[in-house]
Structures are given as structure tokens and as C-alpha cells.
N, CA, C and O of each residue as an XYZ file, in Angstrom:
844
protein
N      81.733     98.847    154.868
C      81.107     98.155    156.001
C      80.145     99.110    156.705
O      80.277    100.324    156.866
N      79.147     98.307    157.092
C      78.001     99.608    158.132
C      77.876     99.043    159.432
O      78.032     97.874    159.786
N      77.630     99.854    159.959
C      76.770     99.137    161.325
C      75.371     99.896    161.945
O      75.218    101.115    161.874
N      74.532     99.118    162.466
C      73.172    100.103    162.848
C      73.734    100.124    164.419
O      74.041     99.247    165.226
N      73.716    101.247    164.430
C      73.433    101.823    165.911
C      72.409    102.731    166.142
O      71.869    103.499    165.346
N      72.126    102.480    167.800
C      71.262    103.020    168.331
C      71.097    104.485    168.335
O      70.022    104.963    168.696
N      72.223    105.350    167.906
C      72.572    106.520    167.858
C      72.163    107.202    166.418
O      71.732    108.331    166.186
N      72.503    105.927    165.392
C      71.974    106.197    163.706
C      70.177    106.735    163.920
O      69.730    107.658    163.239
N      69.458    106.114    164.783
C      68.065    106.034    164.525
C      67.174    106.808    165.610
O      66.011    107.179    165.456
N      68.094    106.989    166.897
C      67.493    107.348    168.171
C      66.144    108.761    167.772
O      65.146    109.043    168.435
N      66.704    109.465    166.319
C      66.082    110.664    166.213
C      64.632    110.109    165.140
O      63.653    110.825    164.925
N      64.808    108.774    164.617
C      63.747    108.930    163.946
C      61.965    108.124    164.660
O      61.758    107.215    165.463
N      61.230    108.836    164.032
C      60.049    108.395    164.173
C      59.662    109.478    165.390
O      60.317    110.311    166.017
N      57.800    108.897    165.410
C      57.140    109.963    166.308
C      57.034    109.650    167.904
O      56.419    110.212    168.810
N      57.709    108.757    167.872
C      57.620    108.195    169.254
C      58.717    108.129    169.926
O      59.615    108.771    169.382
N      59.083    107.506    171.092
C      60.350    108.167    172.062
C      61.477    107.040    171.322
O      62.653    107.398    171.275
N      61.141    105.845    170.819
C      61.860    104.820    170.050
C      61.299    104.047    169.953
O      60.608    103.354    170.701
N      61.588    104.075    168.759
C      60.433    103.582    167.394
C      60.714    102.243    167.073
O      61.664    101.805    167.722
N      60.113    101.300    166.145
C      60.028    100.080    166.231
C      61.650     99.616    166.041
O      62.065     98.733    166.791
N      62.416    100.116    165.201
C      63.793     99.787    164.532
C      64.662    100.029    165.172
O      65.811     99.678    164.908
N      64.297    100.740    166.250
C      65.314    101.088    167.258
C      64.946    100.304    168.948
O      65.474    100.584    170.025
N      63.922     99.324    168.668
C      63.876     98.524    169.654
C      64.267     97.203    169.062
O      64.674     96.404    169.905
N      64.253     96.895    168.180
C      64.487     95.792    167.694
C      66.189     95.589    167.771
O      66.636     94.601    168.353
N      67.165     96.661    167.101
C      68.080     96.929    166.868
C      68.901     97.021    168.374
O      70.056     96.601    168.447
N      68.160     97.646    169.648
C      68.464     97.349    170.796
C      68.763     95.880    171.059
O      69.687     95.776    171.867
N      68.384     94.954    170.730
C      67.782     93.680    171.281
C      68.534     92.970    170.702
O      69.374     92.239    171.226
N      68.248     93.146    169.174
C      69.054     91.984    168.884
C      70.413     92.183    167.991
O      70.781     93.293    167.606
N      71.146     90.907    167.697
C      72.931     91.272    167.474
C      73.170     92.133    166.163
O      72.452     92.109    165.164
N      74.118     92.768    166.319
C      74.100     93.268    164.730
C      74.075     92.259    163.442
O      73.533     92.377    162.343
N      74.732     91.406    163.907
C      75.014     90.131    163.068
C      73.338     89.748    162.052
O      73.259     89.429    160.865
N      72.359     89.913    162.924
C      71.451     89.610    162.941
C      69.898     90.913    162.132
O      68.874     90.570    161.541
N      70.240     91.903    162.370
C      69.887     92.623    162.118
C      70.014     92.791    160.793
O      71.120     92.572    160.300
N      68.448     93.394    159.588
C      68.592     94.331    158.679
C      68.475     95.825    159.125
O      67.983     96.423    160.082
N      69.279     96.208    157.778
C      68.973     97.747    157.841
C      68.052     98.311    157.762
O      67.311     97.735    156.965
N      67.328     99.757    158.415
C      65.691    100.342    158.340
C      65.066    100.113    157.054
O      63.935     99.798    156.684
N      66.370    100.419    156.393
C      66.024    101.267    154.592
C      65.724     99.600    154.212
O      64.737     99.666    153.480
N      65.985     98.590    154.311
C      65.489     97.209    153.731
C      64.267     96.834    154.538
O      63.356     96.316    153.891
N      64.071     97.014    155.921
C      63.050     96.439    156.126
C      62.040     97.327    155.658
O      60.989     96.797    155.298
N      62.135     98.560    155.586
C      60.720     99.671    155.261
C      60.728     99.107    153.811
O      59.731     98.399    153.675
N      61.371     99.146    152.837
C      61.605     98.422    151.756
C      60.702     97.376    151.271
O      59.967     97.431    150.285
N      60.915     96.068    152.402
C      60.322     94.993    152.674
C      58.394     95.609    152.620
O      57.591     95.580    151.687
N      58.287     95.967    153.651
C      56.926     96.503    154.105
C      56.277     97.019    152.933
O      55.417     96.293    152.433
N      56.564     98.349    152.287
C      56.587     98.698    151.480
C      55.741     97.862    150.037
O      54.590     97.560    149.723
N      57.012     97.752    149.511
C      57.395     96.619    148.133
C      57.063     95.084    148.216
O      56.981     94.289    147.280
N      56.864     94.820    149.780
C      56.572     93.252    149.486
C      55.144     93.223    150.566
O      55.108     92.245    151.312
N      54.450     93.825    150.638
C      53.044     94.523    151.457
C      52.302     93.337    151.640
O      51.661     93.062    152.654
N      52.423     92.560    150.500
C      51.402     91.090    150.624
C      52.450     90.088    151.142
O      51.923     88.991    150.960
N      53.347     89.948    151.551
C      54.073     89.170    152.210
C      54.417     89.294    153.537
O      54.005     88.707    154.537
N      55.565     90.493    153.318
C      56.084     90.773    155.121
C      55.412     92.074    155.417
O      55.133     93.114    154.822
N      55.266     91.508    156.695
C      54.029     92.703    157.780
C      55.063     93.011    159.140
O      56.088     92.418    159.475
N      54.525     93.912    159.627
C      54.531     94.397    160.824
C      53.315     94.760    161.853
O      52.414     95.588    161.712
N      53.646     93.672    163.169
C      52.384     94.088    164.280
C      53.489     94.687    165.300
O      54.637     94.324    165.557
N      52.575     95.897    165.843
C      53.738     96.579    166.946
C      52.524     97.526    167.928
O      51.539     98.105    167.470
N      52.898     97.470    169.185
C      52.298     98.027    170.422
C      53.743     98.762    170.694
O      54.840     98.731    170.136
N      53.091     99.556    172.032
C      54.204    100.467    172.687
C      54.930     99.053    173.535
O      55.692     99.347    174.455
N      54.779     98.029    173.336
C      55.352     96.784    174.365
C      55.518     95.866    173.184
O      56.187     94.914    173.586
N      55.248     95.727    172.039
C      56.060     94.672    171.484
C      56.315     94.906    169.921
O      55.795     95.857    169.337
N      57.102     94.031    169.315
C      56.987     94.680    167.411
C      57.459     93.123    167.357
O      58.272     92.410    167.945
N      56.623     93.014    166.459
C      56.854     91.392    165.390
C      56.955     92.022    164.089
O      56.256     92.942    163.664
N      57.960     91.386    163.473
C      57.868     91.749    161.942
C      58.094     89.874    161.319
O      58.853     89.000    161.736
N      56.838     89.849    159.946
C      57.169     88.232    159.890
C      56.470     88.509    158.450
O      55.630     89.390    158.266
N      56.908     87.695    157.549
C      56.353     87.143    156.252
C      55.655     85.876    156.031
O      56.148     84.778    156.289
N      54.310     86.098    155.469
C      53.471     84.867    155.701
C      53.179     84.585    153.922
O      52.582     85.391    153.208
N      53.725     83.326    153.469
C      53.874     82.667    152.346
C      52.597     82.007    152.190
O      51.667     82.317    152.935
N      52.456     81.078    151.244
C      51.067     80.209    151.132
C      50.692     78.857    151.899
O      49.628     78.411    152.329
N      52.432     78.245    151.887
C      53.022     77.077    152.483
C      53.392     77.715    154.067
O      53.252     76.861    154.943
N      53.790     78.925    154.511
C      54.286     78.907    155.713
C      54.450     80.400    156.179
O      54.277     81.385    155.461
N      54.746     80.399    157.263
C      54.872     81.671    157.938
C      56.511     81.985    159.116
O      56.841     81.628    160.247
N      57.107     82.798    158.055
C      58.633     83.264    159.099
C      58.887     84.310    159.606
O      59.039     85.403    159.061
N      58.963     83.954    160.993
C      58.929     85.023    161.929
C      60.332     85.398    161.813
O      61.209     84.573    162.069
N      60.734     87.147    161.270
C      61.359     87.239    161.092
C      62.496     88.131    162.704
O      63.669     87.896    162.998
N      61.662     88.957    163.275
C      61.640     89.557    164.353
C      60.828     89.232    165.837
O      59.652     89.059    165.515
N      60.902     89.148    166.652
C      60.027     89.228    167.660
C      60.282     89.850    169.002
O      60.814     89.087    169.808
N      59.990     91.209    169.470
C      60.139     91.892    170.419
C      59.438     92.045    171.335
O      58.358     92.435    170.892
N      59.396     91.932    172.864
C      58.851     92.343    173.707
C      59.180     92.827    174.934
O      59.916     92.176    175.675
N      58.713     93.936    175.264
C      59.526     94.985    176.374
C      59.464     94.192    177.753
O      58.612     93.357    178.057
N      60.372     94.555    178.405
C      61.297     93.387    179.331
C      59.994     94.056    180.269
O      60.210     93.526    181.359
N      59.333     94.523    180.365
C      58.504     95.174    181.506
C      56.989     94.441    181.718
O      56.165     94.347    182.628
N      57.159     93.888    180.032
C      56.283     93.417    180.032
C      55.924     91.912    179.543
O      54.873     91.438    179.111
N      57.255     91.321    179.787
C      57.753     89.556    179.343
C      56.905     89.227    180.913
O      56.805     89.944    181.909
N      56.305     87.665    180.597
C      55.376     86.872    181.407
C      54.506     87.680    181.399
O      53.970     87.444    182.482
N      53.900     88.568    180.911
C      52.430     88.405    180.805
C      51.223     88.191    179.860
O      50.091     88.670    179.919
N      51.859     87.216    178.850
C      51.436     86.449    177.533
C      51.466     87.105    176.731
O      50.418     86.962    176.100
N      52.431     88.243    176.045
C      51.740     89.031    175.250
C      52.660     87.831    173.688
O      52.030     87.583    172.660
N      54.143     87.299    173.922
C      54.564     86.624    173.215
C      53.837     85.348    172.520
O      53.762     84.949    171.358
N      53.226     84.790    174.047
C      51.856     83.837    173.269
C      50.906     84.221    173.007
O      50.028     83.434    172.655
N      50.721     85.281    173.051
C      49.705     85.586    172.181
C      49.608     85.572    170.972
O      48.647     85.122    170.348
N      51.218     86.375    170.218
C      50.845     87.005    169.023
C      51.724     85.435    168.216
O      52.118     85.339    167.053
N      51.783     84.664    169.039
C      52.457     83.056    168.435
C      51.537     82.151    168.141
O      51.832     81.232    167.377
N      50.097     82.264    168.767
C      49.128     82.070    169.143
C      48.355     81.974    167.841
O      47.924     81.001    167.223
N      48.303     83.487    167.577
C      47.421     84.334    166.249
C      48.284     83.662    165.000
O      47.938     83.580    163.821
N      49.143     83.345    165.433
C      49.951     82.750    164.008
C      49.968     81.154    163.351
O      50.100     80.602    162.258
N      49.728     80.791    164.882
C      49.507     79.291    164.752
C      47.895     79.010    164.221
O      47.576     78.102    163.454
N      46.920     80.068    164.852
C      45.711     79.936    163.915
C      45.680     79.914    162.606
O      44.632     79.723    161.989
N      46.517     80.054    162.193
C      46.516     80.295    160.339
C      47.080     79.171    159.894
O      47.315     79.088    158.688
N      47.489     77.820    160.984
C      47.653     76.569    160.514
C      48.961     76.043    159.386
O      49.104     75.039    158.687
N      49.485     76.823    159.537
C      50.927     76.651    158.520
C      52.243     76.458    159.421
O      52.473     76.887    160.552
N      52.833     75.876    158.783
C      54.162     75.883    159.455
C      55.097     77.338    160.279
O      55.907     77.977    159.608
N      54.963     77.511    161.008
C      56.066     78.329    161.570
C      57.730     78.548    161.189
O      58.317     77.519    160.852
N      58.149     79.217    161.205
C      59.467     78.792    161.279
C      60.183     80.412    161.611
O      59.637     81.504    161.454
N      61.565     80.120    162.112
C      62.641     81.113    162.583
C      64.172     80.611    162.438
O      64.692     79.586    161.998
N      64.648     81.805    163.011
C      66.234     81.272    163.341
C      66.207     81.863    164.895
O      65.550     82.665    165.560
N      67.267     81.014    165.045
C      67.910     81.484    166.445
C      69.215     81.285    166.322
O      69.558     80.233    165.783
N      70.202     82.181    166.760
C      71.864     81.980    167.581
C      71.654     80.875    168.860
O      70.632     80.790    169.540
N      73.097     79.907    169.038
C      72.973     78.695    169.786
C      73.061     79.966    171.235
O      73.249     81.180    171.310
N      72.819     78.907    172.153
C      72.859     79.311    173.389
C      74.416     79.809    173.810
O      75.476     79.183    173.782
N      74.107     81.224    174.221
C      75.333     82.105    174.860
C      75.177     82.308    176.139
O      74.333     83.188    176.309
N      75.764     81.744    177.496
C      75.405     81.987    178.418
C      75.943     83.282    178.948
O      75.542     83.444    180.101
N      76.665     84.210    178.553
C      77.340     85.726    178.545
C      76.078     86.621    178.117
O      75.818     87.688    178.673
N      75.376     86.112    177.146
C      74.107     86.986    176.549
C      73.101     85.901    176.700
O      73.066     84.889    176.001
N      72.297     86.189    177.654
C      71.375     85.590    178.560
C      69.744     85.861    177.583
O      68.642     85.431    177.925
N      69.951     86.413    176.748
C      68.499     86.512    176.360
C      68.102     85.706    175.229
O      66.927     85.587    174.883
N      69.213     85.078    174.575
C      69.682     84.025    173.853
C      68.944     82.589    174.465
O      67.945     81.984    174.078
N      69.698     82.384    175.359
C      68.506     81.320    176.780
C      67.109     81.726    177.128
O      66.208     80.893    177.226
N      66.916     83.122    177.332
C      65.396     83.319    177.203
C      64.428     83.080    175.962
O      63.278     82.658    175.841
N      65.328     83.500    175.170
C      64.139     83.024    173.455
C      63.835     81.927    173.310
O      62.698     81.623    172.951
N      64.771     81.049    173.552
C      65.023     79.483    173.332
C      63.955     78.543    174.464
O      63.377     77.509    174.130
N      63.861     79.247    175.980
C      62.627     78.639    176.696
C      61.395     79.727    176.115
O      60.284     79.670    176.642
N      61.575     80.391    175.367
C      60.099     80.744    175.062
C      60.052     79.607    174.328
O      59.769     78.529    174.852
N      60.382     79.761    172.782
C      60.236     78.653    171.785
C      59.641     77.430    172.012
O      58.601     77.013    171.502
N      60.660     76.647    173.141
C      60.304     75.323    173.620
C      58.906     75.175    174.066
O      58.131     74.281    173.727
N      58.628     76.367    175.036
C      57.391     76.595    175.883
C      56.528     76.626    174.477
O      55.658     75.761    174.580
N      56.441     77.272    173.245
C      55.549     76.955    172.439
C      55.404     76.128    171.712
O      54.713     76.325    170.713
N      55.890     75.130    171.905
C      56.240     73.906    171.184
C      56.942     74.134    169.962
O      56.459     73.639    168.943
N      58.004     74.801    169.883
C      58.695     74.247    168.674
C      60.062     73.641    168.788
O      60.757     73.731    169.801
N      60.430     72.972    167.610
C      60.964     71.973    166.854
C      62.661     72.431    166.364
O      62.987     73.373    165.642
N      63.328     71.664    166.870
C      65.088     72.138    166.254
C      65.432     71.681    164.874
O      65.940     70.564    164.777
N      65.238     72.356    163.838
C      65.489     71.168    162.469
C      66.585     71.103    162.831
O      67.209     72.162    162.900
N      67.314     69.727    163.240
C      68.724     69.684    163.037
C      69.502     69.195    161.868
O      70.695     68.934    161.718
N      68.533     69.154    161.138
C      69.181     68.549    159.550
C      69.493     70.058    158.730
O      70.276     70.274    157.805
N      68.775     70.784    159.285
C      69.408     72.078    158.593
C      70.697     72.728    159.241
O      70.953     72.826    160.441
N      71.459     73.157    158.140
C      72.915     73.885    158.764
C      72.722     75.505    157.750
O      72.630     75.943    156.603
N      72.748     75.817    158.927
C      72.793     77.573    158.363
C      73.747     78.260    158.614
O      74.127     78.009    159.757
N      74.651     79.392    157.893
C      75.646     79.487    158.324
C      75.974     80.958    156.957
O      76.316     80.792    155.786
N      75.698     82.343    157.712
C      75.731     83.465    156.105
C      77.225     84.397    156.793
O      78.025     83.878    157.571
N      77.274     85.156    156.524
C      78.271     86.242    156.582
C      77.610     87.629    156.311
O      77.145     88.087    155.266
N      77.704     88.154    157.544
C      77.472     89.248    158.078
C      77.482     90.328    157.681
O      78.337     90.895    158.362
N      76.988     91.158    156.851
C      77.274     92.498    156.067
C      77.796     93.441    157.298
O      78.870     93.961    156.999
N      77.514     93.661    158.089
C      77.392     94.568    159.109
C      79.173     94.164    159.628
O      80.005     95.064    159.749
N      79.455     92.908    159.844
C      80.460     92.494    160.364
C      81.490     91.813    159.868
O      82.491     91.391    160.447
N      81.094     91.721    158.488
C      81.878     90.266    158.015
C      82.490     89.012    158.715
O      83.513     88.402    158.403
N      81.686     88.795    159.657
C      81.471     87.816    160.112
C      80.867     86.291    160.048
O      79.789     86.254    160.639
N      81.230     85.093    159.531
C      80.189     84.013    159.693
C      79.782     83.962    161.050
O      80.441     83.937    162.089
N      78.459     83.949    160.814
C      77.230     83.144    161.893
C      76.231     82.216    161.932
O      75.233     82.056    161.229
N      76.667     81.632    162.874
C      75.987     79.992    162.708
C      74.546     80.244    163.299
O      74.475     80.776    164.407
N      73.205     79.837    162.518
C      71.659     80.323    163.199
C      71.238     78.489    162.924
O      71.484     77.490    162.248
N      70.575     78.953    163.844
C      69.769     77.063    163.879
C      68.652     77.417    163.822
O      68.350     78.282    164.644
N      67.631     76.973    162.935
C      66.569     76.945    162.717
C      65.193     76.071    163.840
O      65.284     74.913    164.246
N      64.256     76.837    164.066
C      63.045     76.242    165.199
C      62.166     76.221    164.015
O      62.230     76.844    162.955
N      61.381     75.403    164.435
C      60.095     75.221    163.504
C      59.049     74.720    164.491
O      59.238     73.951    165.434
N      57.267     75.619    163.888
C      56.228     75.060    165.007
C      55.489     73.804    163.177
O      55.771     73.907    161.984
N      54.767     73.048    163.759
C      54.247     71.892    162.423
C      53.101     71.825    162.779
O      52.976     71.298    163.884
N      52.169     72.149    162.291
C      50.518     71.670    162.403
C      50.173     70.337    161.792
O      49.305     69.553    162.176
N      51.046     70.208    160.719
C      50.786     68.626    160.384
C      51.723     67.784    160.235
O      51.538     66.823    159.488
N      52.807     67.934    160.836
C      54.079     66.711    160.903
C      54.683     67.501    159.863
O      53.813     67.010    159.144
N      55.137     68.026    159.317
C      56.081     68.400    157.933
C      57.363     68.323    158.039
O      57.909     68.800    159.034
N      57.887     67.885    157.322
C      59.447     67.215    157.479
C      60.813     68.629    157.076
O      60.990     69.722    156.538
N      61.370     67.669    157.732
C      62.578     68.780    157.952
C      63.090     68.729    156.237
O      64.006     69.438    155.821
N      62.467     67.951    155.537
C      63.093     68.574    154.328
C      62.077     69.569    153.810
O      62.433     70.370    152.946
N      60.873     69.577    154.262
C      59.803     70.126    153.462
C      60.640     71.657    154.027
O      61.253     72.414    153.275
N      60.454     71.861    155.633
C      61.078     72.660    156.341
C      62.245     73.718    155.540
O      62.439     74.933    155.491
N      62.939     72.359    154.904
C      64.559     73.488    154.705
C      64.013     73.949    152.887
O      64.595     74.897    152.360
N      63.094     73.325    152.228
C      62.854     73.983    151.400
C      62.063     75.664    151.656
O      62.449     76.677    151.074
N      61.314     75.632    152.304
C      60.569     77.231    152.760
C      61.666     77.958    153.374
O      61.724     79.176    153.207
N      62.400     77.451    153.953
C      63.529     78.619    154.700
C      64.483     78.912    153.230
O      65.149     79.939    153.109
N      64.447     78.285    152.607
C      65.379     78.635    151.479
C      64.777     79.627    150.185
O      65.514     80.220    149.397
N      63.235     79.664    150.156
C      62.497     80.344    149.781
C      62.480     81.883    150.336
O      62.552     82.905    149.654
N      62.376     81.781    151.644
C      62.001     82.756    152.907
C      64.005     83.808    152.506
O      64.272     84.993    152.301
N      64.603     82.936    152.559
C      66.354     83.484    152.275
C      66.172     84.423    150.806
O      66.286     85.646    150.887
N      65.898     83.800    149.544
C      65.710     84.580    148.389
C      65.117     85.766    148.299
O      65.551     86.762    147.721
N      63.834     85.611    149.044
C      62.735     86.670    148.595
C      62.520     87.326    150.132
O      61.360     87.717    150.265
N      63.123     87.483    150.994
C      63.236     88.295    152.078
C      64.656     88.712    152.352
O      65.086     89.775    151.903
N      65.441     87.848    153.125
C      66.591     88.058    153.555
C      67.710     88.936    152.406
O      68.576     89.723    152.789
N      67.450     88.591    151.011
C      68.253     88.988    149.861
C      67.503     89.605    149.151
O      67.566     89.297    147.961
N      66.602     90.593    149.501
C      65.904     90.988    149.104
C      66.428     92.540    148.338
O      65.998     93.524    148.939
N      67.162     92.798    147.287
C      67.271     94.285    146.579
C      68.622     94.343    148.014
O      68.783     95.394    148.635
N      69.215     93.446    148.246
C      70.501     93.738    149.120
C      71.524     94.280    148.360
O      72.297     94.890    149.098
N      71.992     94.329    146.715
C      72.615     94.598    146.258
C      72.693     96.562    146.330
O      73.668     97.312    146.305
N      71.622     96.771    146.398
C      70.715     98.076    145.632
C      70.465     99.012    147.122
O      70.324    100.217    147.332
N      70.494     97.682    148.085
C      70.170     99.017    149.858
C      71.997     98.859    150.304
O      72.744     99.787    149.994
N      72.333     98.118    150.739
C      73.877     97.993    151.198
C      74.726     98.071    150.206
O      75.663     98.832    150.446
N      74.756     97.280    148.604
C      76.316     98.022    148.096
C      77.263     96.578    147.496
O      78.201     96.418    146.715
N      76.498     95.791    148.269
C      77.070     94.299    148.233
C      75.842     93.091    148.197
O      74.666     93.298    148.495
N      76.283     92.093    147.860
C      75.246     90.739    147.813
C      75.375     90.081    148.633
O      76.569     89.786    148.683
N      74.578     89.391    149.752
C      74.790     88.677    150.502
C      75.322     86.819    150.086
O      75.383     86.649    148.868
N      75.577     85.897    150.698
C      76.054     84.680    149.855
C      74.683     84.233    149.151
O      73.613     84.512    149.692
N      74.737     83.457    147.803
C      74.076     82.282    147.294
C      73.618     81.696    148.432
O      74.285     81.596    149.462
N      72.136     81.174    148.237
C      71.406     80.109    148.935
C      72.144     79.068    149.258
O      72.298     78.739    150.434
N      72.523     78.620    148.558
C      73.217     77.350    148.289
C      74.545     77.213    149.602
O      74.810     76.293    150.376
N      75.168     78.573    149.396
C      75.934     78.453    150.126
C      76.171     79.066    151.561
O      77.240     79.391    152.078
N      74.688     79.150    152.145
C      73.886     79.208    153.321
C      73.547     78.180    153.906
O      73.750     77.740    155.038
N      72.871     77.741    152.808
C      71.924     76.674    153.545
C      71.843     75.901    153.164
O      71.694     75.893    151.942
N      71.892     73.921    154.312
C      72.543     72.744    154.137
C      71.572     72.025    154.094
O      70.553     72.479    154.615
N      71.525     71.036    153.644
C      70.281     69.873    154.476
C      71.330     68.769    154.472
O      72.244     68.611    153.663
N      70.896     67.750    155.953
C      72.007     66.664    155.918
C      71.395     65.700    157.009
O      71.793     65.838    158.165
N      70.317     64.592    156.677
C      70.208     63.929    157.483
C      71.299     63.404    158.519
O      70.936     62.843    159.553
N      72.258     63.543    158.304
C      73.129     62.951    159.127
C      73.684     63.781    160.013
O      74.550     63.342    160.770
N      73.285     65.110    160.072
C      74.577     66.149    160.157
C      74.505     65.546    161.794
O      73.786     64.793    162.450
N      75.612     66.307    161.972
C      75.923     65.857    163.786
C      76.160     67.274    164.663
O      77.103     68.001    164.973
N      74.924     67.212    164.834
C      74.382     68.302    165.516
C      73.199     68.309    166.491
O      72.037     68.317    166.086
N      73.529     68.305    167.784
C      72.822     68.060    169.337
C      71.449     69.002    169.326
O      71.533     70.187    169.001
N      70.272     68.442    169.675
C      69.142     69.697    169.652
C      69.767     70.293    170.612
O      70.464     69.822    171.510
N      69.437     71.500    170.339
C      69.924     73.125    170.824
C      68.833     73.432    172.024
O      69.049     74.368    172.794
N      68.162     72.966    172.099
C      66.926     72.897    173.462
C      67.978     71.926    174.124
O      68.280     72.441    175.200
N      68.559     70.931    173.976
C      69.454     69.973    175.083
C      70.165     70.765    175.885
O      70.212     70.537    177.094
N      70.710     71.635    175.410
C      72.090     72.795    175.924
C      71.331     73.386    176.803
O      71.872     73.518    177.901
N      69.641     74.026    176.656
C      69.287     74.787    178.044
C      69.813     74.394    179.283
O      70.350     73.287    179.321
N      69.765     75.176    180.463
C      69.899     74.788    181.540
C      67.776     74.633    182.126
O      66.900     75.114    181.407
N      67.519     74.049    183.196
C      65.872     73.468    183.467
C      65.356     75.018    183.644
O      66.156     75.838    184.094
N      64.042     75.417    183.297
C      63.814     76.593    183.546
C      63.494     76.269    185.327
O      63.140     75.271    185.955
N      63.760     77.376    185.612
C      63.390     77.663    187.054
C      61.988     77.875    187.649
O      61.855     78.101    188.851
């Protein structure tokens, strides 16, 4: 079992803390890859997943032919409300493809969970609720339940939707996981659901009104 801590990385890079160690601040372990996979990523998959990063924010996202998944999105609390998030959501939506992410449901104990979720909304995106996602945690062995947002430039359906996230799972998320951690993460299949019916409340309902 591993875990990334802030203590594993605090020494690397040329700066006071470096992109992997703000990201890794922020968000859950659950949630998190390891450095050695995402540099990996960057690296080895150069025409796919990128990295944009300022001393105030780091996006890391893979842009496909059909779509674009934001895989990361950071911005320094010093400098949230002053558009820098719509901005770089902005630059992405110019490229006219589908958007897409995950998010953890709303935790009102971890409050920034509720902040991502009124960003999202604020940019107009979309709860597939026909998708059920649901992997196990290298870091934790943990299942965790992620609900998928999606932005649509041209109406695209939540099945078109759960096909690219299932694409985006193979060739990113499971990416040489055997070969950096030691272990395989689950089959697609047994991630990820599609279910017109499923019975599951949009996850924007649960906000409380922004203030």
C-alpha cells in the first residue's frame, strides 16, 4: 500500500511547492495519482495529457479528438474569485468538445467539495446521472463513489458521455499502473455503469443556495 504525502514531495522541484505538491494538498488521497504516473503521463502521452500551471493555479487535463478530461484543477485560495478558474474553463470550452470530470458527492465536513460543485454549476455543467462510477483506491483500498459533470457544446448524450469517460479510464487513469504502483487498478467494466434508470438525485440538488 502507498500513500502521497506532503512530506514524500515537499523537497522536490525548484520552487517553494511545486505543482504535485499543490495538487496533492487539495485533493483526497483517494483521488490522487502518483508523481511517477503523472510525469509518466506528460512525458509518454505528450499529445494527449498536458499541464497548464502559474504560481496560482495547475490544471492537468487530456484532450482526445471527441473530448476533453479535466483531470486536475487547482487554484490558490488567495486567488479563487478572481476568474482565473473561468478562465482556463473558458480556453477549453473554445475548442468546442465535450468537457468532462469527476467529482466526490457533496461532504459538508470538507467544504471544498461544495466549492467545486458551485464552480461547475456556475459553468454550466451537467450531472450524468446515468453514469455510476465507483474504483478502489490503490492508496487506500478503499471504494469511492465519483459522479461524473459534463460541459456539451452540442447536446451529446449521456451515453455518448459514458463512452469517452470509459476511454479517458483505459488510456489515462490505467495507464502502465501495473509497472508505476505494483498492482492493476479494476477492469473498466467494473468501474463504470451506464443505467438509464439508475436512481440517483442530481448532485447540484444537494448544494445548499450559494450566498
Amino acid at each position: 500500500m502507498f500513500r502521497y504525502t506532503y512530506k514524500d514531495y515537499e523537497k522536490q522541484g525548484s520552487r517553494s511547492m511545486n505543482w504535485y505538491v499543490k495538487l496533492n494538498k487539495y485533493f483526497p488521497v483517494e483521488e490522487m495519482k502518483s508523481k511517477e504516473h503523472m510525469e509518466r503521463l506528460l512525458e509518454e502521452k505528450a499529445d494527449v495529457y498536458y499541464k497548464d500551471e502559474s504560481d496560482l493555479h495547475v490544471l492537468m487535463y487530456a484532450e482526445f479528438d471527441t473530448f476533453i478530461f479535466i483531470d486536475y484543477l487547482w487554484v490558490s485560495a488567495k486567488a479563487r474569485g478572481k476568474g482565473i478558474g473561468h478562465s482556463l474553463i473558458k480556453k477549453l470550452k473554445e475548442k468546442s468538445k465535450p468537457i468532462i470530470l469527476e467529482v466526490e458527492p457533496v461532504d459538508y465536513e470538507d467544504t471544498d467539495t461544495a466549492k467545486r460543485l458551485h464552480f461547475y454549476r456556475r459553468e454550466g455543467f451537467t450531472h450524468a446521472q446515468s453514469i455510476g462510477y465507483s474504483r478502489r483506491s490503490l492508496a487506500t483500498d478503499k471504494d469511492t463513489q465519483m459522479e461524473i459533470l459534463y460541459w456539451s457544446p452540442n447536446n451529446e448524450s449521456e451515453d455518448f458521455i459514458y463512452e469517452q469517460i470509459k476511454q479517458m479510464y483505459e488510456d489515462i487513469h490505467t495507464y502502465k499502473d501495473k509497472e508505476v504502483y505494483g498492482q492493476s487498478y479494476q477492469h473498466v467494466d467494473e468501474v463504470l455503469t451506464y443505467d438509464e434508470n439508475r436512481e440517483m438525485n442530481n448532485i447540484f440538488d444537494d448544494l445548499q443556495v450559494d450566498k
